[in-house]
C-alpha positions in Angstrom: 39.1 57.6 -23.7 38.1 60.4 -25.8 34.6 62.3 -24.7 32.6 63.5 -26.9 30.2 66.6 -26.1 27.4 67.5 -26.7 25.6 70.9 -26.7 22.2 70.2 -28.6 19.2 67.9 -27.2 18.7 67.1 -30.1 21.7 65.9 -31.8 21.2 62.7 -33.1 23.8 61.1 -31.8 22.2 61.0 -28.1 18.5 59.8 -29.8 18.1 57.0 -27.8 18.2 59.0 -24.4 15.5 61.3 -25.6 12.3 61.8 -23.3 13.5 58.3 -21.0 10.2 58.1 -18.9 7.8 58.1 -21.7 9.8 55.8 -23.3 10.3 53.8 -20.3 6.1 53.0 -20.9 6.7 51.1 -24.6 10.0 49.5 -23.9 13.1 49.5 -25.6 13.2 45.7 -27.0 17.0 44.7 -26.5 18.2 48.2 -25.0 17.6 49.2 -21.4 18.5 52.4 -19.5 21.0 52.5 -16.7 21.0 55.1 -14.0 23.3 56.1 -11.4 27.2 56.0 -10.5 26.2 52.2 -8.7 24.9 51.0 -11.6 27.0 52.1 -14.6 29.8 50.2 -12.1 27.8 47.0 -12.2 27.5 47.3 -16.0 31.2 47.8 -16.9 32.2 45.6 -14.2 33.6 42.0 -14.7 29.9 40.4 -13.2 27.8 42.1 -15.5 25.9 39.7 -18.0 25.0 42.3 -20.2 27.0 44.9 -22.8 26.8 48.5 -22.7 26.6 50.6 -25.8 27.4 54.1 -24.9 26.9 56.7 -22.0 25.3 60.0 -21.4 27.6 61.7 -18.4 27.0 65.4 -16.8 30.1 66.7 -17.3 30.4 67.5 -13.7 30.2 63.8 -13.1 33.1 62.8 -15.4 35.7 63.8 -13.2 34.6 61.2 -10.1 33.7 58.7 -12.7 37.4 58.4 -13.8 37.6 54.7 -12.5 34.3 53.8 -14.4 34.9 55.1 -17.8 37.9 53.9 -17.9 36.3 50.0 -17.8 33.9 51.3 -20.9 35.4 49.5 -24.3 37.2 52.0 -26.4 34.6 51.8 -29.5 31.8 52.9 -27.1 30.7 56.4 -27.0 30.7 58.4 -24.1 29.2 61.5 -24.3 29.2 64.3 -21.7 26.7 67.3 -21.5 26.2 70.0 -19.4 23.3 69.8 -17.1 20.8 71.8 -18.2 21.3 70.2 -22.0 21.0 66.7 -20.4 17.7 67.3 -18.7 16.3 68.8 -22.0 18.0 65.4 -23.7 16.3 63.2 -21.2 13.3 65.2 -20.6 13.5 65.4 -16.9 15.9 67.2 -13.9 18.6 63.9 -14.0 20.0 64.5 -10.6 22.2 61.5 -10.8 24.1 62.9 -13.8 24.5 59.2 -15.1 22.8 57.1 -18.0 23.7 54.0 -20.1 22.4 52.4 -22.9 22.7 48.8 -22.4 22.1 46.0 -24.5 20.4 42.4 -23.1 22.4 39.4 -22.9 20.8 36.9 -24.9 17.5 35.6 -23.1 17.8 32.3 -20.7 15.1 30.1 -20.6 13.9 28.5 -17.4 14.8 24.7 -17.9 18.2 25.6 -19.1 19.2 28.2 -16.4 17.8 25.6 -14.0 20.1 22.7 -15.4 23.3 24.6 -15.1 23.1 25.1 -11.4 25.2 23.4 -8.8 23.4 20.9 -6.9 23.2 23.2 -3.6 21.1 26.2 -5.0 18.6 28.9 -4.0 16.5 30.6 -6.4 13.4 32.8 -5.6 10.1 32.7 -8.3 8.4 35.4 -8.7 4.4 35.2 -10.4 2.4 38.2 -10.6 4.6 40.6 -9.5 4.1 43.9 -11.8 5.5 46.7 -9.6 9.0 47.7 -10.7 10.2 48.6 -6.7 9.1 45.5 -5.4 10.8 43.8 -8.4 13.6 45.7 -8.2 13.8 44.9 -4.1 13.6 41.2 -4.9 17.0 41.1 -7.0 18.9 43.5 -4.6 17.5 40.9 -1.8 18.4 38.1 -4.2 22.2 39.4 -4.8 23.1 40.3 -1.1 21.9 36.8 0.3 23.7 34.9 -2.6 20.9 33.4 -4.4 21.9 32.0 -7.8 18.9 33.2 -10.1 15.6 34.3 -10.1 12.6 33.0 -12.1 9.8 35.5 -13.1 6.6 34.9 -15.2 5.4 36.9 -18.1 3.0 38.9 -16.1 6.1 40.3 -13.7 8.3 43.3 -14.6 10.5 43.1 -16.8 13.6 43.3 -14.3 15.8 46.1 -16.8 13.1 48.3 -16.4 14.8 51.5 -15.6 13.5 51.8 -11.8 13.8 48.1 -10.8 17.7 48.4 -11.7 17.5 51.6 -10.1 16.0 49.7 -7.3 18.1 46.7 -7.0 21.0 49.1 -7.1 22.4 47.1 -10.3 21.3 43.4 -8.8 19.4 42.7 -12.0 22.1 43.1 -14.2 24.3 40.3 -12.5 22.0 38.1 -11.2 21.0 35.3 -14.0 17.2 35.6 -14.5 14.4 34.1 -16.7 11.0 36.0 -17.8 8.1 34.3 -19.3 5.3 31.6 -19.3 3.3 31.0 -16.6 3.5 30.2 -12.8 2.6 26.8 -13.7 5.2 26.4 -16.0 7.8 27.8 -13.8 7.1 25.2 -10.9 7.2 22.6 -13.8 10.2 23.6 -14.3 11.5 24.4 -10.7 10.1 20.4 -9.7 11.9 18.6 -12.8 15.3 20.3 -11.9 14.5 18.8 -8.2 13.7 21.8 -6.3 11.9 22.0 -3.3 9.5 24.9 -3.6 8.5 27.0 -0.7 5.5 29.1 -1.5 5.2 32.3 0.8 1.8 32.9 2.3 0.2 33.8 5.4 -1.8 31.2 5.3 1.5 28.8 5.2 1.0 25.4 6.5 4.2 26.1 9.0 6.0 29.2 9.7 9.4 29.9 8.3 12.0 29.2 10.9 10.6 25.7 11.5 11.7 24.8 7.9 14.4 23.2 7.0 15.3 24.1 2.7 16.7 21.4 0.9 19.9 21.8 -1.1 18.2 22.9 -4.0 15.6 25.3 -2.2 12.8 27.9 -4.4 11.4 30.4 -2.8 7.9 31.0 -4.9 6.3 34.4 -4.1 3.3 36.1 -5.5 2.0 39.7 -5.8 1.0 41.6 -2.5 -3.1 41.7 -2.5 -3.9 38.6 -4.3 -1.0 36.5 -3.4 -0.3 33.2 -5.0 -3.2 31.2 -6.9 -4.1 28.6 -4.6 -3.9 25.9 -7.7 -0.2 27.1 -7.4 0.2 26.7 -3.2 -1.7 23.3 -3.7 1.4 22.4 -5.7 4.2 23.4 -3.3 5.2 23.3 0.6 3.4 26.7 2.0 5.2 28.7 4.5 4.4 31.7 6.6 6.5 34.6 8.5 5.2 34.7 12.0 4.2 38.4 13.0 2.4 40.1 15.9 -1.2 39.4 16.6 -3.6 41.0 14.2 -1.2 41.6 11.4 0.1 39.5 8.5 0.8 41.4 6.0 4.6 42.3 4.5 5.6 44.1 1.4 7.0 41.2 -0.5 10.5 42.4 -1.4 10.8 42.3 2.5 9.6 39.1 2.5 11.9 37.8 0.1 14.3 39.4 2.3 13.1 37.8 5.2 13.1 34.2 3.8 16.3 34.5 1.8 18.2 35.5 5.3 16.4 32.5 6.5 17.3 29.5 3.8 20.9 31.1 3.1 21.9 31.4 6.3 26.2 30.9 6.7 26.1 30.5 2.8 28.9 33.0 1.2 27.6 35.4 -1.6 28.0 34.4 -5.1 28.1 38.1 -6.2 31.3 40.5 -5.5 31.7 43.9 -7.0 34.3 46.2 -7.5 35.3 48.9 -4.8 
């Protein structure tokens, strides 16, 4: 594959890597940014729902990147920069040496995702959950335990947010996911596809290990703080993590962690990547 370099920040060719963080605040629509050696794997690799459009590559990096690049369709771009004209590009020190512009796979819609599941299914629900780490915890939890999608509401973080892929070490760009509506609506949605709902609470009306899921099994979490509205808990089967006297708090992507070990249990992963 031919590499194409590049020795001014601001050749226009490499515009849509220009100053990443502060574009990270507004969004990028259909585009995302991918970082890191992990991640630009997950994107060219076979599992990957989504397309990448071209790549930004220190050019000390290109040379252990061989295998990667060489999965990147021939009509994409890769360019490759030294590293002091990358940071200026990108508007911070890029220590990884690695981005991607990726483009979103047509957007799934809650009912429909639901539908096309088998019948023995886990899928964790996220509502209120704004902080990009604990997002981007979730999916890594999600992919290593084999869950089979994850719901989030439009107040939760939009998953291809640079740091949650960052975080879920390229989870989120495999695992099937929805974003949008309302808790409410994803429960509606989560009880007409006949799934059990679990909603995650210290105040649970039984701990965790007592439960038993059923085949098709959601695990409904809320944001740490305020938790899940209690109109939402009313609606669901409540469950708790036991924990030492005097505590019973948990960040919750190790709660998700925690309850996706619990319900998955002998269950093979859905997800494989390349090595």
């Amino acid at each position: 594959m031919p590499l194409i370099a590049i020795s001014d920040p601001d050749d226009p060719r490499i515009a849509a890597y220009h100053a990443v963080r502060e574009r990270d605040v507004v969004g990028r629509g259909e585009r995302f940014v991918a970082e890191g050696e992990v991640v630009l794997r997950l994107l060219v690799g076979d599992a990957s729902r989504h397309a990448i459009e071209s790549a930004l590559i220190a050019e000390t990096r290109v040379e252990a990147l061989a295998a990667e690049l060489a999965r990147v369709p021939p009509e994409t771009p890769v360019y490759v920069a030294g590293q002091t004209v990358m940071d200026a590009i990108v508007g911070f020190q890029i220590h990884r040496g690695v981005l991607a512009i990726g483009r979103r796979a047509p957007a799934l819609n809650s009912v429909s995702l639901l539908a096309r599941l088998p019948q023995t299914a886990v899928v964790v629900a996220l509502v209120g959950v704004s902080n990009h780490d604990n997002v981007g915890g979730v999916f890594r939890n999600a992919a290593a335990f084999g869950a089979d999608a994850v719901l989030l509401d439009g107040s939760s973080c939009d998953p291809l947010y640079r740091k949650a892929i960052r975080v879920s070490v390229g989870a989120s760009l495999v695992m099937p996911f929805t974003r949008g509506g309302s808790g409410e609506a994803l429960v509606d949605a989560l009880d007409a596809a006949g799934f059990e709902t679990l909603a995650l609470s210290p105040a649970g009306d039984r701990t965790l290990e007592t439960v038993t899921p059923a085949a098709r099994a959601a695990l409904l979490l809320g944001a740490e703080g305020p938790g899940l509205p209690a109109a939402l808990m009313a609606r669901t089967r409540t469950v708790s993590i036991a924990m030492a006297p005097g505590f019973d708090s948990l960040n919750v992507a190790t709660t998700s962690g925690i309850a996706l070990y619990a319900v998955t249990r002998g269950k093979a992963p859905k997800f494989r990547t390349r090595r």
